[in-house]
VOGU-3710 file (C-alpha; in Angstrom, 3 decimals, decimal comma):
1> xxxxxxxxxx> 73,643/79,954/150,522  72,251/77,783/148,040  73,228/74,479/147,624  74,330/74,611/144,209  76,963/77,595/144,680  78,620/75,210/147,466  79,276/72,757/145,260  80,981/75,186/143,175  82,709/76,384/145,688  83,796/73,246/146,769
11> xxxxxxxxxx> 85,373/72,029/143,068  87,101/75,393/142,589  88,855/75,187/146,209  89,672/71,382/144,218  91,175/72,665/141,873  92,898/75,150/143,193  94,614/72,487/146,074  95,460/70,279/142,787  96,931/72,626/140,844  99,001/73,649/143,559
21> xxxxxxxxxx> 100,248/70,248/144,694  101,309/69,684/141,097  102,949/72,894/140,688  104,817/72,109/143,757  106,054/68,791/142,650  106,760/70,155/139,518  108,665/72,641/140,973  110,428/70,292/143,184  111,569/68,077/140,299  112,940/70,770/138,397
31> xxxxxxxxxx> 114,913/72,181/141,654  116,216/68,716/141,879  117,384/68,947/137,760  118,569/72,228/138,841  120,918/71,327/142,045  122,150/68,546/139,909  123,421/70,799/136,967  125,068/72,822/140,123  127,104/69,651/141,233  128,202/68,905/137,683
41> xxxxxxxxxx> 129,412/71,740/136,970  131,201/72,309/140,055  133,175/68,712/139,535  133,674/70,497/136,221  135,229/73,241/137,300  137,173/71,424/140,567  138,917/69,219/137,808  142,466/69,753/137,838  142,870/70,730/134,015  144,833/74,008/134,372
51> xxxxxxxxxx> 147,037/72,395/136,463  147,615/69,668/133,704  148,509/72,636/131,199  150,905/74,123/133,400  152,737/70,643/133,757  153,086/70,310/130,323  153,960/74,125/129,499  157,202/73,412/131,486  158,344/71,139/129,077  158,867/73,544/126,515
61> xxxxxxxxxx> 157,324/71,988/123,674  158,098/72,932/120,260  157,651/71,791/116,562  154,042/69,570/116,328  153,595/68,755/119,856  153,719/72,710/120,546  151,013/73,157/117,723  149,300/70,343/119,416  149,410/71,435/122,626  148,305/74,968/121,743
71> xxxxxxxxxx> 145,138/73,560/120,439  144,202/72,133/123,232  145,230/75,273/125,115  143,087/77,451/123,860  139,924/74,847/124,196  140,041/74,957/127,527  140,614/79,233/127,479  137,193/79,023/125,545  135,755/76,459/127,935  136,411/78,527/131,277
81> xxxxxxxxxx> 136,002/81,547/129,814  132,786/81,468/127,941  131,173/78,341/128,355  130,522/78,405/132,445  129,403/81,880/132,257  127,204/80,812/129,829  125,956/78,001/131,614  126,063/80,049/135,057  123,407/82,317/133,395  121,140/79,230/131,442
91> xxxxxxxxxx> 120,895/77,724/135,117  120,415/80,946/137,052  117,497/81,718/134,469  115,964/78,166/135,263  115,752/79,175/138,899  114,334/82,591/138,307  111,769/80,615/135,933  111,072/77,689/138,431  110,767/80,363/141,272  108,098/82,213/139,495
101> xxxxxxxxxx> 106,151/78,864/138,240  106,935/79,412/134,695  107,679/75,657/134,447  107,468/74,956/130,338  109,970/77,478/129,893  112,031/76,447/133,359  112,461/72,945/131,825  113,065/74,258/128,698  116,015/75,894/130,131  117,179/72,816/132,144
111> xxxxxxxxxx> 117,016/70,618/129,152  119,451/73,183/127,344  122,035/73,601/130,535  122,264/69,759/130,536  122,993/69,637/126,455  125,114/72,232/126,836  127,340/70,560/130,019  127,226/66,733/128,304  129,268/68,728/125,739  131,549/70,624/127,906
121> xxxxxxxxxx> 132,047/66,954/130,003  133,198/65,586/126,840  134,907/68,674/125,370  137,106/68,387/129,039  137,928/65,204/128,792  139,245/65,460/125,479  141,375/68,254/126,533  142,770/66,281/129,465  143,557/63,284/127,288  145,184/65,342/124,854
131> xxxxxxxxxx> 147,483/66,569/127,076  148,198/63,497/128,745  148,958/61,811/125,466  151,862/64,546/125,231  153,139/64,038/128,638  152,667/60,353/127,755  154,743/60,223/124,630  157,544/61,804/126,396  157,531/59,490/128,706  157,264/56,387/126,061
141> xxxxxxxxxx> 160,326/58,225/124,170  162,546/57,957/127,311  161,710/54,461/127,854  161,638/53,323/124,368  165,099/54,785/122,891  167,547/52,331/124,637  165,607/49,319/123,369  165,787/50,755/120,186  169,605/51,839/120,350  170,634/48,661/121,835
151> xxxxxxxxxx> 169,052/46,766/118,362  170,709/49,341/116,514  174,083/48,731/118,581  173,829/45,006/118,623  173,532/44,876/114,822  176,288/47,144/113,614  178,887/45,088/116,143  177,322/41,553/114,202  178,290/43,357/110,561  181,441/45,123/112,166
161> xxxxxxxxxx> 182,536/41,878/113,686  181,773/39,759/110,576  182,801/41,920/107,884  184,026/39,445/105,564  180,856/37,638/105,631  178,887/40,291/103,698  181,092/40,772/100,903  180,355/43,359/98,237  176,966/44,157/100,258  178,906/45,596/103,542
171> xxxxxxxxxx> 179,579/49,121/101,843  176,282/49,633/101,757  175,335/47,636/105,034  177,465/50,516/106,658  176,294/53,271/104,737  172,298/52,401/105,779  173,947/51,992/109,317  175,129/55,725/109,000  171,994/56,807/108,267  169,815/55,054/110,728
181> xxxxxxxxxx> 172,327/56,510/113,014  171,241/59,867/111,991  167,874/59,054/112,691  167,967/58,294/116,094  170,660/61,729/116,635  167,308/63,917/115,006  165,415/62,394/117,247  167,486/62,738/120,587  167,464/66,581/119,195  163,590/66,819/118,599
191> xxxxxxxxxx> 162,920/65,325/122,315  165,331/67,162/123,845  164,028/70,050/122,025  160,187/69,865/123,701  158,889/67,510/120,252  157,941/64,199/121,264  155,079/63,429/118,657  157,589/64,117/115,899  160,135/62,932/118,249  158,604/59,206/118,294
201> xxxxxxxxxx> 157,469/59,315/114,591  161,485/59,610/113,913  162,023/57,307/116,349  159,358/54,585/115,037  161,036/55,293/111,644  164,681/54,377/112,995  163,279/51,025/114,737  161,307/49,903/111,321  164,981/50,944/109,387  166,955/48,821/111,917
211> xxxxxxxxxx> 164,735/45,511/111,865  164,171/45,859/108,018  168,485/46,144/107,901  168,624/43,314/110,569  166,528/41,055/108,123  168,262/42,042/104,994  171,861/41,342/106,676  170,260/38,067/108,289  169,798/36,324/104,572  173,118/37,794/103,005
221> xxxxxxxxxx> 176,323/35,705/104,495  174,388/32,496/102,760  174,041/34,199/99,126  177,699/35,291/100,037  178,987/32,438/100,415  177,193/30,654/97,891  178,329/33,465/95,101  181,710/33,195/96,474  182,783/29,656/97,526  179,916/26,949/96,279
231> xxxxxxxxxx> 179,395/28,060/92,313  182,389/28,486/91,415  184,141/25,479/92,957  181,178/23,956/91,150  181,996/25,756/88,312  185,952/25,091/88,176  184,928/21,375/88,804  182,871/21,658/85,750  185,434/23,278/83,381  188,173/20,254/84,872
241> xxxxxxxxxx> 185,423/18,008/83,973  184,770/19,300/81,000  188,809/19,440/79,632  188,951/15,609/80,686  186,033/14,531/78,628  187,900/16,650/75,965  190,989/15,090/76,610  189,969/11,015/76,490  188,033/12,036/73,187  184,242/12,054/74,479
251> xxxxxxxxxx> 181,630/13,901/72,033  179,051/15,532/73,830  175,783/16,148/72,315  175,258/19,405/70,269  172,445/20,821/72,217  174,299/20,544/75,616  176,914/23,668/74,409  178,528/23,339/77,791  181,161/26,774/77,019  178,061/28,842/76,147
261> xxxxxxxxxx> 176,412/27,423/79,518  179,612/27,644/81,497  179,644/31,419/80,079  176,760/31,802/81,141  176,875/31,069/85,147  179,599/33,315/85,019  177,793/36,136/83,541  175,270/35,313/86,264  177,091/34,978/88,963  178,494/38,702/88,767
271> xxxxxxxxxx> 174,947/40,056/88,280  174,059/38,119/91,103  176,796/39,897/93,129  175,488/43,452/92,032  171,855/42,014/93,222  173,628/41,192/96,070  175,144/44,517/96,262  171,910/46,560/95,313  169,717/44,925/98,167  167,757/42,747/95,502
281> xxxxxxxxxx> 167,808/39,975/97,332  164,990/37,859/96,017  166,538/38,371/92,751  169,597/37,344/93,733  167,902/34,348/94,998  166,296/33,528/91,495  169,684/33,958/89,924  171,588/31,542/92,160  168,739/29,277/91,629  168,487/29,654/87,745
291> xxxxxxxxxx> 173,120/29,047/87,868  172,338/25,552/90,360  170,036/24,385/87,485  172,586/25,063/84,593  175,185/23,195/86,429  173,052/20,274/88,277  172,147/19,833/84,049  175,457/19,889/82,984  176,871/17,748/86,244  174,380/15,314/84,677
301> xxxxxxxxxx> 175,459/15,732/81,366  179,294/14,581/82,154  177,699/11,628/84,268  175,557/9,982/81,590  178,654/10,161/79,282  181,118/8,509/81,550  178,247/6,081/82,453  177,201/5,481/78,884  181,011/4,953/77,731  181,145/1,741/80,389
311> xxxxxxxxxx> 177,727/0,429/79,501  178,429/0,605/76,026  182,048/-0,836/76,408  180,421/-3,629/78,838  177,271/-3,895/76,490  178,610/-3,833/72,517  180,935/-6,726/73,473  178,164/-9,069/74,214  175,020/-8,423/70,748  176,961/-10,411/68,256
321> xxxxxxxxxx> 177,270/-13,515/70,707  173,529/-12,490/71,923  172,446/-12,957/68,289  174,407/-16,090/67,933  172,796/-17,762/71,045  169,187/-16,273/69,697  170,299/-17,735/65,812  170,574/-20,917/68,021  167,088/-20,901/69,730  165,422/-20,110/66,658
331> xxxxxxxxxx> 166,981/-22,830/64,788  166,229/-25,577/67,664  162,555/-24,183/68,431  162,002/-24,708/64,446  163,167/-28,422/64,600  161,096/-28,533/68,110  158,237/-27,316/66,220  158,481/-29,967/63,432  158,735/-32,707/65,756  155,947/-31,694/68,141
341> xxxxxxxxxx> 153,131/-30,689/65,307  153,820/-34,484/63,888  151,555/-35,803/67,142  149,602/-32,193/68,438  147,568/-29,233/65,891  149,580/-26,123/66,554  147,293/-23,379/66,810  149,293/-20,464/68,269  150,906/-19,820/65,002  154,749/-21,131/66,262
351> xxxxxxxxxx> 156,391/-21,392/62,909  155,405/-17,816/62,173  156,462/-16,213/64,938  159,615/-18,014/64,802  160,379/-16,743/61,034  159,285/-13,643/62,094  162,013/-13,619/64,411  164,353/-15,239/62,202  163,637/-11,986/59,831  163,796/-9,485/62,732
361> xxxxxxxxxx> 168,163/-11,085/63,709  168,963/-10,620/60,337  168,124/-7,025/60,721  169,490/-7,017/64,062  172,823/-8,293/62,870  173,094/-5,493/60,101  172,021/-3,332/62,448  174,531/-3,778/65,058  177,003/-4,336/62,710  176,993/-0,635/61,734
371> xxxxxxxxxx> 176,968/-0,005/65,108  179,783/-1,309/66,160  181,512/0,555/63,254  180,014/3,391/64,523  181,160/2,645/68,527  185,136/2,226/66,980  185,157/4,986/64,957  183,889/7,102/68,547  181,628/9,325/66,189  179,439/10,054/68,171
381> xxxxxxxxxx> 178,901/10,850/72,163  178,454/7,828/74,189  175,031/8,344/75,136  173,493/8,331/71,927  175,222/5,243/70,962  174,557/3,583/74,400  170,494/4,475/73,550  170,924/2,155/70,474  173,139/-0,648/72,032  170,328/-1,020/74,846
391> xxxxxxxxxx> 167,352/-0,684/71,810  169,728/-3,691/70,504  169,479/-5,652/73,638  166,233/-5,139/74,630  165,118/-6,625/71,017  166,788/-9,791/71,855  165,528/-9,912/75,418  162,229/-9,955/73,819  162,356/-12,383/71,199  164,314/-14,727/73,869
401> xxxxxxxxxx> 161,398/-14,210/76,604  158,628/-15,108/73,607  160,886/-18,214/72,417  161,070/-19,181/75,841  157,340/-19,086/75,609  156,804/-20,861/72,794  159,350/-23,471/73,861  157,166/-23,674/77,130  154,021/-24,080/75,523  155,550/-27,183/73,556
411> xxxxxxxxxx> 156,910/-28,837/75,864  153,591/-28,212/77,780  151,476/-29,643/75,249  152,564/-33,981/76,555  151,573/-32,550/79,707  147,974/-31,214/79,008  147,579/-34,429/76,999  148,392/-36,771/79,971  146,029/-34,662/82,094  143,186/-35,116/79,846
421> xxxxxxxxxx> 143,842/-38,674/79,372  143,066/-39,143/83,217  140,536/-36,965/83,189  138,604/-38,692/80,536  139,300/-41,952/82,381  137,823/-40,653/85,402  134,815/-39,585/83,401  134,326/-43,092/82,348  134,991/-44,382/85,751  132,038/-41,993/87,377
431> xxxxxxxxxx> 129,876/-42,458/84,600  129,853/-46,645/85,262  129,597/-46,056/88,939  126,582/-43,771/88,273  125,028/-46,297/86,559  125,009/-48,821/89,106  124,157/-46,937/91,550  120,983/-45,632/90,125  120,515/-49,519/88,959  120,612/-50,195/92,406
441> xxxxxxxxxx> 118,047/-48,006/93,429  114,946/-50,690/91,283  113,508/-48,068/90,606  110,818/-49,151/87,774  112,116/-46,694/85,476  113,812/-44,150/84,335  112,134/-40,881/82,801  113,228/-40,195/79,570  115,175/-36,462/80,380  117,137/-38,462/82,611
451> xxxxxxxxxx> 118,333/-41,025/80,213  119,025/-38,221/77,327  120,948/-36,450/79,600  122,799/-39,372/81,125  123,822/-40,748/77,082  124,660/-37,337/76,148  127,388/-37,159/78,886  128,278/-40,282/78,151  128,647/-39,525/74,329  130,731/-36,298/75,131
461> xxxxxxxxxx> 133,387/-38,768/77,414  133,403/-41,045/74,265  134,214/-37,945/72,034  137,072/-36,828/74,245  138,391/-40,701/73,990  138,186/-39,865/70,048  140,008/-37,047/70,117  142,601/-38,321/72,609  143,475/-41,203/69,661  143,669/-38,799/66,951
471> xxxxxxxxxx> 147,136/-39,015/65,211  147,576/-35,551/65,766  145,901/-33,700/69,078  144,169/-30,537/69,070  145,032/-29,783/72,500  143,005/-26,602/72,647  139,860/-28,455/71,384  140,322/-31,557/73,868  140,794/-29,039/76,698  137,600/-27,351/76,079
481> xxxxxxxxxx> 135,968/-31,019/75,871  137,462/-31,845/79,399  135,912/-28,802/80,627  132,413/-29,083/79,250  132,001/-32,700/80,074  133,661/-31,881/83,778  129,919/-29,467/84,068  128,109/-31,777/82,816  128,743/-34,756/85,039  128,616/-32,517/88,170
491> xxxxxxxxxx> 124,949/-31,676/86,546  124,174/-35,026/86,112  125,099/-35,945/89,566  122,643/-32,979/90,943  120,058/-34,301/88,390  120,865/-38,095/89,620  120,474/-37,407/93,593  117,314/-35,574/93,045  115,728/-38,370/91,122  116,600/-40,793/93,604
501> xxxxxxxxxx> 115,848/-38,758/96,833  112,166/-37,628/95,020  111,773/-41,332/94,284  112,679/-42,727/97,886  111,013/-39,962/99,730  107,669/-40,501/97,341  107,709/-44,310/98,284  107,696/-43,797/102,064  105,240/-40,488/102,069  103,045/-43,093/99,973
511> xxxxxxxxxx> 103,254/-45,768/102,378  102,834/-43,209/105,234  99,519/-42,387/103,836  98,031/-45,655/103,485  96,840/-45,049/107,285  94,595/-42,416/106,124  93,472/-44,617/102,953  90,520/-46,288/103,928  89,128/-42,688/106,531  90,050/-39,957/103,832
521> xxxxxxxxxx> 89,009/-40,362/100,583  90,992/-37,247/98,968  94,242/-39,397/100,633  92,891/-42,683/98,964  92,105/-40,685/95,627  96,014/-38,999/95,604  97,995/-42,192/96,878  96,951/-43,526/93,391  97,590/-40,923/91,476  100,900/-40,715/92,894
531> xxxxxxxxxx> 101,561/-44,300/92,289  100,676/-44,396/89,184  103,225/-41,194/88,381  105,641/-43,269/90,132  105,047/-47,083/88,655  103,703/-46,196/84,728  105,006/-42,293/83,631  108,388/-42,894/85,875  107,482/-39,216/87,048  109,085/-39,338/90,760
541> xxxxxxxxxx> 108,902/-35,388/91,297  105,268/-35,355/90,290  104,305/-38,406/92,473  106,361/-36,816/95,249  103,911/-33,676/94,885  101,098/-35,221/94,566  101,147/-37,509/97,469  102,710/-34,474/99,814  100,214/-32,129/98,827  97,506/-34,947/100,322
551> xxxxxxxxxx> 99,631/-35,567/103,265  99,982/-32,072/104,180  96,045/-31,457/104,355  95,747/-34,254/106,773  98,640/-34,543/108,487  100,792/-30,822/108,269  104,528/-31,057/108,614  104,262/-35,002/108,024  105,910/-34,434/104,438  109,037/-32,324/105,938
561> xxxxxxxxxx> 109,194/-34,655/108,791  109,193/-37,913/106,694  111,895/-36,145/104,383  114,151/-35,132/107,065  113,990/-38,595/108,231  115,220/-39,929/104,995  117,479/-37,372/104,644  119,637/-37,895/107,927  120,008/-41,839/107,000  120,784/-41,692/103,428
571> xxxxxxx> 124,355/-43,330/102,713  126,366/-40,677/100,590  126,611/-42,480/97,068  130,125/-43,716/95,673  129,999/-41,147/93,189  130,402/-38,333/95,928  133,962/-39,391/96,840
//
């Protein structure tokens, strides 16, 4: 046999052995797809769901849990009827398909048995919690109607007990107590009757009625007894108040109206008791809050009368002498005034504002005159005159807190004088000890800025003597003299110890350098520079520069040392204490 055909041979028999081990492991897997539809649907079918519906068709349902129940019923009639024979057959055909190696179509089938037993799974367990939720909402209704009963129970003993509490609400109170009641008798008939969905729907209705009452009766003994005891003792308080004012002659003011307001919390304190009685309790609440503000106002209304009548009785007695004792410090603050401006400049304007209030008593007086007319003759309520006794008052408060003032301010005036005068001496007194000291210092001069500023201090201590001797003082303008010259001796001290200390401190870096004099010729070259800044142009900062600048290129930190030096032993001059 040729060569060539073997090899043929050979790859067919190939073929042939792998085609047949994948058939058979296709096979295989689809068996397995196949035994495990089998097992499903036998736990299907071994699940205790007609068992389930037998339970529940002993309890006689009726109404919407009968209609509910029949539903789910007939599912599971359709479910064991049709659909396992349906799926017996779709998994019987996959094994005749698998058997005969038709595997495209054999997995075909598989794939539709499993789709088709996902859905009865889930239709199943639908069914079973279906009718579990009717056995379970019996059970719930059992448990749940005493709770509810004993709320129901508890709160018709708290009205019953407490009748008079309530009022004109209790008729109703009892009459949505009857019909809760009814409620839970239709649904002790739809339980009993095999209906517990409609059953606990009636029964969730009775519960939400109760705790809804139960709130409503909660808030009403309070607007009760606010309707019925607080307004109108408030009220009857009111209209005794109200016949006393009358009675000791009071006016009230027009706007207050207090019969039209009294009126009125009694026209709303019987709608409040029909808001009461209608279950409009927010309203009810608005109304009793609307009659506490009517009667708070007019509690305040009688209040600021009586109070006014005393403060004016206390008050009226007292303006004319108040005016008097003002006429008085008027009159002395003029002669005060006279006196003083013979030795000082008055420059607050004193004599006007004291004929200005001269001008403003003599309206006062009319003023309160007609007032007091007007306070005898009891025109008018007791408030509105009390405004206009305190208006009064408070005039004269002012104008006795600015004479006070003025008073103050001229009696101040021999003060600020006397403090100037030592001020000015001490001027002088720093001014001569300034001198000397710098005198002291032989220095050969003086540079000229120095000096200028030195006589111009000196000539601004001389001007506040002048003004001092004046026959009559301008206190304001000596003051601001003090002041000025007070900066500018503490500048001319600053100016002063500089000058000296650059001076000093040039004189020893100078003779500090003479060591470098005859080896440096730069050093030699600035120490006479420096001295001639020092001894002919009297320039102590620029010698002081000169010569450190020198020093420093030689010598560094000789300049700060030499300074520092100086600095430690310098006595503190007489004009620092």
């Amino acid at each position: 046999m040729p060569k060539s055909i073997i090899i043929v041979i050979a790859i067919l028999l190939a073929i042939i052995v792998i085609f047949y081990i994948f058939a058979m492991i296709s096979r295989k897997k689809i068996e397995d797809r196949i035994i495990s539809l089998e097992e499903r649907k036998e736990d299907l079918f071994d699940l205790p769901v007609q068992e389930e519906i037998e339970a529940v068709k002993k309890l006689h349902l009726v109404g919407q849990s009968q209609t509910i129940f029949r539903e789910w019923n007939q599912k599971w009639v359709d479910l064991s009827s049709n659909s396992f024979a349906d799926l017996e057959d779709h998994i019987f055909e996959a094994e005749q398909l698998n058997d005969s190696f038709h595997f495209v179509r054999a997995k075909e089938s598989v794939a539709t048995s499993e789709t088709q037993i996902e859905l009865m799974e889930e239709d199943v367990e639908a069914i079973r919690e279906g009718i579990a939720e009717l056995t379970k909402q019996e059970t719930i209704n059992s448990s749940k109607i005493q709770d509810s009963l004993d709320l129901y129970e508890i709160l018709r003993a708290e009205i019953t007990d407490n009748a008079e509490s309530y009022g004109v609400a209790l008729a109703e109170l009892e009459a949505q107590l009857d019909n809760i009641e009814t409620e839970f008798s239709q649904f002790v008939q739809l339980n009993s009757t095999g209906d517990p969905i409609e059953a606990s729907e009636v029964l969730e209705t009775a519960e939400e009625h109760t705790i809804a009452l139960g709130a409503i009766a909660e808030r009403i003994p309070g607007l009760i007894d606010e309707l019925n005891e607080k307004y109108p003792k408030q009220l009857d308080e009111l209209e005794e108040g109200y016949q006393q004012l009358l009675a000791q002659d009071f006016k009230l003011p027009e706007s207050v109206r207090v019969e039209e307001r009294l009126q009125e919390v009694r026209d709303d304190l019987k709608q409040t008791s029909l808001y009461i009685e209608n279950f409009e309790l927010d309203r009810a609440d608005e109304q009793l809050e609307k009659i506490q503000l009517i009667l708070d106002g007019l509690y305040d209304v009688f209040q600021n009368e009586y109070k006014a009548r005393h403060d004016v009785a206390k008050n009226s007695g007292i303006i004319k002498e108040y005016i008097t004792h003002t006429r008085v410090n008027n009159k002395n603050l003029l002669l005060e005034i006279d006196h003083v401006s013979q030795a000082y400049v008055l420059t607050g304007n004193e004599m006007g504002l004291i004929r200005g209030y001269q001008e403003q008593l003599e309206h006062l007086e009319v003023g309160s005159e007609e007032l007091l007319e007007v306070i005898q003759e009891n025109a008018q309520p007791y408030s509105v005159l009390n405004k206009e006794v305190e208006t009064i008052i408070g005039t004269l408060d002012e104008i006795e807190k600015n004479q006070l003032q003025i008073s103050n301010g001229l009696q101040d005036l021999r003060k600020q004088e006397k403090n100037a005068q030592d001020m000015a001496d001490q001027f002088d007194r720093e001014l001569r000890i300034l001198k000397r000291y710098v005198e002291k210092r032989n220095l050969p001069g003086l540079p000229q800025a120095y000096l200028d500023k030195f006589f111009n201090t000196s000539e601004r201590v001389q001007n506040l003597f002048k003004e001092l001797n004046k026959v009559k003082i301008n206190i304001d303008g000596v003051n601001h003299l003090v002041d000025v010259t007070s900066e500018d001796l503490v500048s001319l001290k600053d100016v002063t110890d500089e000058l000296v200390d650059k001076a000093r401190i040039a004189e020893d870096l100078m003779q500090y350098a003479n060591r470098y004099k005859t080896t440096n010729e730069n050093v030699a070259k600035s120490i006479a520079r420096a001295y001639q800044l020092f001894e002919r142009d009297r320039n102590y900062t620029a010698s002081f520069d000169e010569i450190s600048s020198a020093l420093e290129a030689v010598e560094p930190g000789a300049s700060e040392r030499i300074a520092k030096v100086y600095h430690n032993n310098k006595v503190i001059p007489d004009y620092r204490y």
